[in-house]
N, C-alpha and C positions, 0 to 999 in steps of 0.2 A: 178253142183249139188247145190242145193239152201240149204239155213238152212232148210227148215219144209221138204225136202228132205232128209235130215241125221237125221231129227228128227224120222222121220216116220222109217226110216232105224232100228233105235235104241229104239223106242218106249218100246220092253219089258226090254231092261236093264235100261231106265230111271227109267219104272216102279218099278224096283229089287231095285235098287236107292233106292228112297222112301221108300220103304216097310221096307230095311232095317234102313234105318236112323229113321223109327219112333220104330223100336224093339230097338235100339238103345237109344234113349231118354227114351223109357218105362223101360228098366233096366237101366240108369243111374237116374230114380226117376225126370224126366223136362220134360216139356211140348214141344210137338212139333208143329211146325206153318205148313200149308200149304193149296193150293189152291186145290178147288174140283170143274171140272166145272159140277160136276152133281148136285152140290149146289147152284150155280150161282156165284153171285159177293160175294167179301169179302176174307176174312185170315178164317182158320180153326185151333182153341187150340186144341192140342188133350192131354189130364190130363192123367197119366200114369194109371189111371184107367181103362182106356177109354172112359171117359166122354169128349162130344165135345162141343165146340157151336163158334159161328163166334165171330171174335173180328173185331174192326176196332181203328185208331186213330184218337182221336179227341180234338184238343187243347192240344196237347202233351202226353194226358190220353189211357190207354188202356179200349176199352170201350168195356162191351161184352154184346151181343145179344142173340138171342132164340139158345136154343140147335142144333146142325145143326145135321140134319139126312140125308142120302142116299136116295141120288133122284131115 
């Protein structure tokens, strides 16, 4: 069995994963980073408000872009 074999296997506990790691940063008040590929390329801040938008590095800087919305 390959890795994207055990991936696909566990696909909705990765999902649970996530879900809860970002309620988790929303009530500890810090932003949470993470990849959406329904957004494309890039990192996604997500601000305990819920406000998003892509960030990237650039020359050591946290640089951040258009708000990132759901593709």
């Amino acid at each position: 069995m390959t890795i994207l074999d055990r991936w696909r296997q566990n696909e909705g506990r990765v999902r649970q994963a996530g879900k809860l790691a970002l309620e988790q940063a929303r009530a500890a008040g810090v932003p949470a980073y993470y990849r959406d590929p329904g957004i494309g390329a890039g990192i996604i801040r997500q601000m305990p408000d819920g406000s998003r938008s892509v960030v990237s590095v650039a020359a050591n800087e946290l640089v951040t872009g258009d708000k990132a919305k759901r593709g």
